[in-house]
C-alpha positions in Angstrom: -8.4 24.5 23.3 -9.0 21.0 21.8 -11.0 19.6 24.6 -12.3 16.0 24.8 -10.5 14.5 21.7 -7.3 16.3 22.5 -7.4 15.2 26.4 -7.8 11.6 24.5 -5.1 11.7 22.0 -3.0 13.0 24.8 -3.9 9.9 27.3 -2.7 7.8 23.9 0.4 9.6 23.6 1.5 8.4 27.4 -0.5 5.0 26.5 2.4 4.6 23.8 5.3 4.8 26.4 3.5 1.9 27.8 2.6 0.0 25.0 2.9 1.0 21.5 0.8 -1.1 19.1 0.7 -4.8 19.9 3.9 -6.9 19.1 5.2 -9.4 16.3 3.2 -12.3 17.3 0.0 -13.7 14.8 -3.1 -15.5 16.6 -4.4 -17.7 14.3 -8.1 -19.4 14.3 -8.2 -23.2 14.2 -8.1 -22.8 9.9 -4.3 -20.9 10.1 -5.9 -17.7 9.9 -4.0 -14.7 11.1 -6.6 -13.1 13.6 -6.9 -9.4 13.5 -9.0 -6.5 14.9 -10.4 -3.6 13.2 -12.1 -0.9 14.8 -14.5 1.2 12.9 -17.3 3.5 13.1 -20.4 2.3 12.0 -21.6 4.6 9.3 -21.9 4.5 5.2 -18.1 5.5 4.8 -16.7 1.9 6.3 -19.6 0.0 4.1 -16.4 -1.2 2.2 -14.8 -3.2 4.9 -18.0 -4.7 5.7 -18.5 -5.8 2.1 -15.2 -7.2 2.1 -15.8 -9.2 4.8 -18.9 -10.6 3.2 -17.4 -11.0 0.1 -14.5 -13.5 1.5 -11.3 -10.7 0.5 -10.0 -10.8 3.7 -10.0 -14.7 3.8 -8.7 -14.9 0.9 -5.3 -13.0 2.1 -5.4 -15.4 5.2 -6.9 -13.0 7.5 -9.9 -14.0 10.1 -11.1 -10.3 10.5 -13.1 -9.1 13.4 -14.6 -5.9 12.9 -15.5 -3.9 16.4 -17.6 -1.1 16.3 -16.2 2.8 17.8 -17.8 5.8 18.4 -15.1 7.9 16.2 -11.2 8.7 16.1 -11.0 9.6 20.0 -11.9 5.7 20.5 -9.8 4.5 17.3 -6.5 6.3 18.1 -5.9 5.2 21.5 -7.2 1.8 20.7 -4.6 1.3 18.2 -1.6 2.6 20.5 -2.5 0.1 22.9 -3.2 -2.6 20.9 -7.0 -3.3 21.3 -6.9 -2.7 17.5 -4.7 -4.0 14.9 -5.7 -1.6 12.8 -9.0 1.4 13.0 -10.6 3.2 10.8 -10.3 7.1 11.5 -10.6 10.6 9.2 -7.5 12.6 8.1 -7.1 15.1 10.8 -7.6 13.1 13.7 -4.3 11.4 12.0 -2.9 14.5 11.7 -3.5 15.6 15.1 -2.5 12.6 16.6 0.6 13.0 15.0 1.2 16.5 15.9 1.2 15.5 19.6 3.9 12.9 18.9 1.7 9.7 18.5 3.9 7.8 15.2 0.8 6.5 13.8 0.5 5.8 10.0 -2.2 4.9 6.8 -2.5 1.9 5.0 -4.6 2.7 3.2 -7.7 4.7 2.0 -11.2 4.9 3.5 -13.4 7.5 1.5 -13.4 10.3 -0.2 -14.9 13.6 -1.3 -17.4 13.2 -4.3 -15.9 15.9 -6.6 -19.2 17.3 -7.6 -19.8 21.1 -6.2 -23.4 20.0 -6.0 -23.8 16.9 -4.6 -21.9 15.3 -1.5 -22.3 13.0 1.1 -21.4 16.1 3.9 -22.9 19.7 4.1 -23.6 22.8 5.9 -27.7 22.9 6.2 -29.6 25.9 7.0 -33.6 25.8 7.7 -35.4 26.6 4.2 -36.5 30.0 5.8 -32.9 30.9 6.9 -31.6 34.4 5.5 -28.2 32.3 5.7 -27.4 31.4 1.5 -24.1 30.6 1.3 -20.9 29.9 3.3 -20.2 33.7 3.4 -23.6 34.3 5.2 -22.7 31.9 8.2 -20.5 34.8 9.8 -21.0 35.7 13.2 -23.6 32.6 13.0 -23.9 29.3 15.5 -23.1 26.1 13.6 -22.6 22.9 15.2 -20.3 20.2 14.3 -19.4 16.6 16.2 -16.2 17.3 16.6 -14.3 20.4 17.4 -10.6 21.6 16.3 -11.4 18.6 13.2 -11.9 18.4 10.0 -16.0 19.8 10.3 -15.0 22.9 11.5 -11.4 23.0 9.5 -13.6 22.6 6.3 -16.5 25.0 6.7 -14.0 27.6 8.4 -12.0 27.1 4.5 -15.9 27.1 2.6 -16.5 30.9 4.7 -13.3 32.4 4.2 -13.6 31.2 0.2 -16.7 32.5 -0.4 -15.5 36.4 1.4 -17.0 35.8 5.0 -15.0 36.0 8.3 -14.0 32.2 9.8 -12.7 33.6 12.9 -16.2 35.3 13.8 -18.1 31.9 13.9 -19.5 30.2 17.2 -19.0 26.7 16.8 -20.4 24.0 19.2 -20.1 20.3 19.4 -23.7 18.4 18.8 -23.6 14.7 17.6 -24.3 14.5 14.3 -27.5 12.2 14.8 -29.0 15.0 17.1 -27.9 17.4 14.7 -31.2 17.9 12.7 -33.3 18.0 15.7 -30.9 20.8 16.9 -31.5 22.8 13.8 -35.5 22.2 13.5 -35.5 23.6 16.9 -33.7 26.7 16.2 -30.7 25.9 18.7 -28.2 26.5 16.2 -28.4 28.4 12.8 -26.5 25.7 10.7 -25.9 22.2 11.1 -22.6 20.8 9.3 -23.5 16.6 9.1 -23.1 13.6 7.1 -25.0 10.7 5.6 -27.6 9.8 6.6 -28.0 12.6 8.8 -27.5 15.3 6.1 -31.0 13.6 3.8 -32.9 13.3 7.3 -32.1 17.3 7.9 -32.9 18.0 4.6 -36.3 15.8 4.5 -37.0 18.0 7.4 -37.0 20.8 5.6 -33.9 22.0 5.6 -31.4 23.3 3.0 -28.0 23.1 1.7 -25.3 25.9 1.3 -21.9 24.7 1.7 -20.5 21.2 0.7 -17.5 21.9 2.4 -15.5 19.1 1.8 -15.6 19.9 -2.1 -15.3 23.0 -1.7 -11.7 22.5 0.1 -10.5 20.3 -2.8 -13.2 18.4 -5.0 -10.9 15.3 -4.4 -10.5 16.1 -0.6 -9.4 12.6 1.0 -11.7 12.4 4.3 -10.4 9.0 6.2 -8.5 5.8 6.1 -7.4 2.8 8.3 -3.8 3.1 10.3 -2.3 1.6 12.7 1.3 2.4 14.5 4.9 2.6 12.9 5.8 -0.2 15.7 3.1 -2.6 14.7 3.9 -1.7 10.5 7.5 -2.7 11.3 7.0 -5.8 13.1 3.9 -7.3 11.3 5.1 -6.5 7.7 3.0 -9.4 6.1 -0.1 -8.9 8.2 -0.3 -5.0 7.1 0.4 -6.5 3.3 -2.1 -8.9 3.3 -4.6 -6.6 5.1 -3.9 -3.5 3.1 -4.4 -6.0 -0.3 -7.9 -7.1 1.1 -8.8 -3.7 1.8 -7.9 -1.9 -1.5 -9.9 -4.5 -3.1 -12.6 -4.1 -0.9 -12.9 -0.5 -1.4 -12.5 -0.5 -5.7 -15.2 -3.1 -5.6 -17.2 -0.9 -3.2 -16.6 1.9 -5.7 -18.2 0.0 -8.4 -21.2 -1.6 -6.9 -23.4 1.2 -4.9 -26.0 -0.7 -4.5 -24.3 -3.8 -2.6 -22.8 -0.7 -0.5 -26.4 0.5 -0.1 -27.6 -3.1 1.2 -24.3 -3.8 3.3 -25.0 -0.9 5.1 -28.3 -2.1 6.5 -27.0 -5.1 8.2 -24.7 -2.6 10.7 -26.7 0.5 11.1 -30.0 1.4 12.0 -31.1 3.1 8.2 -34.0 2.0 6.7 -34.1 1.2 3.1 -35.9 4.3 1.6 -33.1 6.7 3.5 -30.2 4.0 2.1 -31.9 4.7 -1.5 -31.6 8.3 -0.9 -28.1 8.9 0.4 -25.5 10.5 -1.6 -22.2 8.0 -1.5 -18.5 8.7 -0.8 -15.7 7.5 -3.5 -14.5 5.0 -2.3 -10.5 4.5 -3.8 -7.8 3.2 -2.6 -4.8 5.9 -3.5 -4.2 8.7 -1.7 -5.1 12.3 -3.0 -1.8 14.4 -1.6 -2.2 17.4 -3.0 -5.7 17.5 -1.5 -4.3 16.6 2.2 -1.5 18.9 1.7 -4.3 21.5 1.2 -5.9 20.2 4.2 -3.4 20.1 6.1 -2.6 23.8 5.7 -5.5 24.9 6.6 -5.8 23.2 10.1 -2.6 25.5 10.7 -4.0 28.4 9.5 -7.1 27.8 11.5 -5.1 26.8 14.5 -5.9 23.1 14.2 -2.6 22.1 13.9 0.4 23.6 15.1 2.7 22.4 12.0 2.1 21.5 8.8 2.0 17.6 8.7 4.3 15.4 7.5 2.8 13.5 4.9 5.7 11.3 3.9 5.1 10.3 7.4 1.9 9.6 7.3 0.9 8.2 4.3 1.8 4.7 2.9 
């Protein structure tokens, strides 16, 4: 079953009866500013809202953004239906689940993206350096942990196993946060971690060693997450989503063309020191969808019993 972040999404969908994404009325600060409310997680893939903010492109479309902090899509989704968010930040098949239990929720825009390289990315499956585990095959009839289950961790490295000619049904996935995911793995709890940045160079530091970037090896363009909000609130705040989804594409192409300023934004709203921020392998950051890649994706969660229909994209995306 889909446990915690399905019993959430499911509390959103009867939250929507209720209250479906905020109404047609703007706030404005004492300038004129539309007011609006972003929730997003506070790791290295949402460094390009932050910079935006810095860099005045919201502001410059009108908008006074406030940026509040989540702890992932089963805060984000929910939020949004009921209006605590204008608009979240949350990763493509938390969208897609969402949307399989009835929830009309819908992109803007982009977030971040798979790096396209097969051997550098900003996600893996990690194995101790001693591990008889050397590729995605290998992790059969393993333990791997992932923060999420029935997501796109598991959805991904299920694709990497089956790719490489090992068995994705006969793998014993558990749920670990990803920042006690490298502790998990040093202490042989689990025989493979699947993390991010900055977790992913912090498990490797500790001696630990790649052999799946799942995300590439999906689709080398693989979209990962975006910011949404709901069909209602799209319908009746047509100019707010323009103007928002404008600041955001620009603060996204701008983030794609200056890593470091993404490296430094990223220290003033997490806990990553500078020599780990050096370190870290990026995300692409773009504003256009990839839809052949979430079409692939989107597969997938069926075949892997994710989903329980393909998704419909035109629905989905902008």
């Amino acid at each position: 079953m889909r446990r915690t972040a399905t019993a959430v999404l499911a509390a959103a969908a009867l939250t929507l009866v209720a209250a479906c994404g905020g109404g047609d009325s703007e706030e404005t600060n004492a300038e004129g500013d539309t007011k609006i409310k972003v929730g997003v997680i506070p790791i290295v893939d949402t460094a390009p809202i932050w910079l935006g903010k810095e860099k005045g492109f919201f502001e410059e479309e009108g908008l006074d953004l406030e940026i509040t902090t989540t702890t992932g899509g089963a805060a984000a989704v929910p939020g949004v239906v009921s209006g605590d968010f204008d608009f979240a930040f949350g990763n493509v098949m938390s969208l897609m689940v969402a949307a399989d239990q009835g929830l009309p929720v819908e992109f803007v825009t982009n977030g971040t993206s798979a790096s396209g390289q097969t051997d550098a990315d900003f996600g893996a499956v990690i194995v101790p350096t001693d591990s008889p585990i050397k590729s995605a095959k290998d992790l059969t009839g393993k333990t791997v942990s992932v923060n999420n289950l029935k997501n796109i961790g598991d959805t991904t490295v299920r694709a990497a196993i089956e790719k490489d000619g090992g068995n994705p049904d006969d793998v014993d996935f558990i749920e670990v946060p990803f920042p006690d995911a490298p502790a998990a793995l040093s202490k042989k709890q689990v025989d493979a971690i699947w993390v991010l940045e900055p977790f992913m160079s912090q498990a490797i530091a500790d001696g630990g060693r790649v052999v799946s970037y799942n995300y590439v090896e999906m689709s080398p363009q693989l979209d990962i997450a975006g910011y949404f909000t709901t069909k209602q609130y799209i319908a009746e705040n047509k100019d707010v989503v323009e103007r928002f989804t404008r600041a955001m594409n620009k603060s996204l192409d701008y983030a794609g063309e200056n890593d470091q300023e993404v490296r430094d934004i990223v220290g003033t709203y997490t806990k990553i020191d500078e020599a780990t921020r050096a370190k870290m392998v990026l995300p692409v950051f773009r504003s256009e969808f990839d839809r052949a890649s979430m079409e692939t994706l989107g597969a997938a969660a069926v075949t892997y019993d994710t989903l329980k229909s393909e998704p419909d994209l035109d629905a989905l995306l902008p």
